[in-house]
N, C-alpha and C positions, 0 to 999 in steps of 0.2 A: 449581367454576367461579367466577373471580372476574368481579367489577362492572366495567363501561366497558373492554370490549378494543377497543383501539387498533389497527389496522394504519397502521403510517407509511410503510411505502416499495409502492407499488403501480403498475403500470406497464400501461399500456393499449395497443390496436394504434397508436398514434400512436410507441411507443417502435419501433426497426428490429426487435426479436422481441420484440414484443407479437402480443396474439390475439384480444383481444375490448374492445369499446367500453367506454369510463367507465358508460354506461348499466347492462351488462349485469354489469360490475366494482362498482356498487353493487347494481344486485339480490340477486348472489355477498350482500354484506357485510350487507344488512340479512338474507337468509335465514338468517345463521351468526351473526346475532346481536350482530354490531361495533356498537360508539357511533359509532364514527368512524374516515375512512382518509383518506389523503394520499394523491395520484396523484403519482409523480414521474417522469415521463416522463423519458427517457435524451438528455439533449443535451451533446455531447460539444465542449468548449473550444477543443481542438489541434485537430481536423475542424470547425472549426464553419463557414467558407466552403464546403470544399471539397465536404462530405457534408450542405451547405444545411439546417442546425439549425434556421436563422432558421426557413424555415416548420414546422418541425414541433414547435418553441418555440410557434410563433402559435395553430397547429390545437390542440395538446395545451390549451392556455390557454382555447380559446373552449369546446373539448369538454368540459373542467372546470367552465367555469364556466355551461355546460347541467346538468351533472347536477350539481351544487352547488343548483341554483332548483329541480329536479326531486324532489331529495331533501330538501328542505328540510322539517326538523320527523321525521322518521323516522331520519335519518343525517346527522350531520355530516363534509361534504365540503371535505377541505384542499388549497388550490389547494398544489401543488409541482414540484418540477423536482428529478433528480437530473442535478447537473451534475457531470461527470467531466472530471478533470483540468484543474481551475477555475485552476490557479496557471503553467499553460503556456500562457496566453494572457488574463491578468489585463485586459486592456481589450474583451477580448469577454467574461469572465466578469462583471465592473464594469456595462458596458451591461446585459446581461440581467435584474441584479440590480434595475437603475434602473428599470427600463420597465415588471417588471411586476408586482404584488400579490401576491406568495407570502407563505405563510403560510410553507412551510417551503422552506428549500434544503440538502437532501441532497449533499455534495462523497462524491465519490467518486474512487478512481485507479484506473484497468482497464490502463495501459501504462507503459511507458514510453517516457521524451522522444523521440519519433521512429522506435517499437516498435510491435511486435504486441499487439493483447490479451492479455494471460497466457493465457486460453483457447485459443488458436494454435498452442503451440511443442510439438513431441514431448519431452516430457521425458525419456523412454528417454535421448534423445540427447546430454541434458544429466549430465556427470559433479558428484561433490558442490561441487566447486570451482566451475565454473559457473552451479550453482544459488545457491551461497551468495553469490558476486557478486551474482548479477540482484537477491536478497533484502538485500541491502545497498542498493542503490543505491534500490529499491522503497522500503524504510523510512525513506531520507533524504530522499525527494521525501514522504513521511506525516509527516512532522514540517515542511516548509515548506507544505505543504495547513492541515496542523492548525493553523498559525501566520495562517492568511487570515481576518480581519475578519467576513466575511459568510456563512461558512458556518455553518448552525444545530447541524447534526449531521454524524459523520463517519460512511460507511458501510463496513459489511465491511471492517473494517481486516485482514485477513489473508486477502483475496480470491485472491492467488494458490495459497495453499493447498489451496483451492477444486478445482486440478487437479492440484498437483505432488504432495500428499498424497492426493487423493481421488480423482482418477482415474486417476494413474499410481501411487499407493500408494508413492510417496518419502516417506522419512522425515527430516525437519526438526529441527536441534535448536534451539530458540527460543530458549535461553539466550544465542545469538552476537547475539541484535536486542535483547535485554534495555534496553542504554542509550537505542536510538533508541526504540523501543515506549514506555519512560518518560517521554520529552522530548516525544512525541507528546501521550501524555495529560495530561501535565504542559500543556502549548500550551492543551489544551480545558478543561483545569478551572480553570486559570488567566483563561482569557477566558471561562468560565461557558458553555461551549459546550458540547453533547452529542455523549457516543460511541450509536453504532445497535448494537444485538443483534440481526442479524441471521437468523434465524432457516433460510434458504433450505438451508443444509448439511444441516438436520435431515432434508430431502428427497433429500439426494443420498448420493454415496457417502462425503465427509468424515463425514458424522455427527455434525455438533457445530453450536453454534451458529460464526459469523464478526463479531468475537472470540470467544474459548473463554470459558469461565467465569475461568480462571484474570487473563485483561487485565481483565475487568470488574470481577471483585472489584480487582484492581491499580488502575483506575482511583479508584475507592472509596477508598482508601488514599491517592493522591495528593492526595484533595479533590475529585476529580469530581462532578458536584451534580446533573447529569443525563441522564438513559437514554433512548431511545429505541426500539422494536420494530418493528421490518419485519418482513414475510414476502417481501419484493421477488418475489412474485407474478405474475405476466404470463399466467397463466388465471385464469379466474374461480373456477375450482374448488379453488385456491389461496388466495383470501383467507384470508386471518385465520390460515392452519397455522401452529404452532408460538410461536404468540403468549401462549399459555396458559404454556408450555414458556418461553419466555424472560421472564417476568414472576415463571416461580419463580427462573429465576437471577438476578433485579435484587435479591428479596429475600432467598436466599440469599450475594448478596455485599454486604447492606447498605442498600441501596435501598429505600424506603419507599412510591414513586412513581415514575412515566414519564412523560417530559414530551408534553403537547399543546400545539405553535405557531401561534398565531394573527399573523400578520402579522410573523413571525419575532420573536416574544415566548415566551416560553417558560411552560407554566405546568401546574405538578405537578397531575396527578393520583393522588391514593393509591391502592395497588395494596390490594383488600381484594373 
């Protein structure tokens, strides 16, 4: 067991499939033993009038920062947001950014420009040519995300995966995203931004973390300088999984440390 497990991406009923309160999402985290977690509620960029983000930006923010006073001295509580699809609508992602006290901001991309959730589409239906399209244009919009200013960490960069691999069991050959994959990382470790290990695939049918081992050691190799571990959780009885599990792959690809952000400051902690 190592010292100070971190869960960084944590998502409470304030997120649209969330299930249980901040409250009850720290209880989870001090029972299992975390130093510390980051809530980051799912507020999404390209919907952000239509599916009214604003309030659930505002609620996720005051509910935070209740159980942030609540848990004070037992559990360190990181105000966050995971903002998806931050760079299709940069003056509602910009606002967000301004208004409110995050420690950390989680960028995420769950679609595309004007798409379904990757979680949506029957992939049966999809032949390999049109999977490798969607996967093309996916990685080209992960390299203009990874290029944005104000994001801290990028998450589950190979979220679509998630279903085309794991739950319709297609098989992907990574090597065709090789250049964009590297200009992404390149983007984060050039601006000293961090990649997420995502940990939640470990749960599902992919079985891997979201990146694999093999992009995180890649990052590592570019100059990437800092890790971050989610379990993107959304029970309680999910905190903290698989954070053990992605703390051995930061030091097997090199990694000496995972970053915890305070006020979008980044600041290592050694994994030991």
């Amino acid at each position: 067991m190592y010292k100070n497990i971190m869960d960084l991406h944590v998502h409470t009923d304030n997120s649209f499939d969330g299930n249980h309160s901040a409250m009850r999402m720290c209880e989870s985290a001090q029972d299992s033993g975390l130093r510390a977690i980051a809530f980051t509620d799912h507020v999404e960029a390209d919907f952000f009038r239509e599916h009214k983000y604003d309030r659930v930006a505002a609620q996720s923010y005051f509910d935070i920062s209740k159980a942030r006073s609540a848990f004070c001295g037992r559990l360190l509580v990181c105000q966050g947001i995971e903002l998806g699809q931050a760079t299709y609508d940069l003056e509602v992602s910009e606002e967000l950014y301004a208004k409110y006290k995050y420690d950390i901001l989680v960028a995420s991309l769950h679609n595309l420009r004007g798409g379904l959730d990757f979680s949506a589409p029957d992939y049966d239906e999809f032949d390999d040519d049109a999977i490798d399209a969607m996967l093309q244009e996916y990685f080209d919009e992960l390299i203009i995300l990874s290029g944005w200013d104000k994001l801290d960490t990028l998450a589950h960069m190979t979220y679509p995966l998630r279903y085309i691999c794991g739950k319709y069991g297609k098989k992907v050959d990574m090597s065709r995203y090789a250049e964009k994959i590297d200009a992404t990382l390149k983007n984060l470790a050039d601006n000293e931004k961090a990649l997420e290990i995502n940990t939640s695939g470990l749960r599902q049918k992919i079985g891997k973390t979201m990146p694999d081992e093999t992009i995180v050691k890649r990052f590592k190799e570019l100059g990437g300088k800092y890790i971050t571990i989610g379990s993107d959780s959304h029970y309680a009885e999910d905190i903290g999984k698989g954070i053990v599990e992605g703390m051995d792959i930061a030091l097997r690809c090199g990694f000496d440390s995972v970053a915890l952000f305070q006020r979008h400051e980044a600041i290592p902690i050694k994994i030991e």
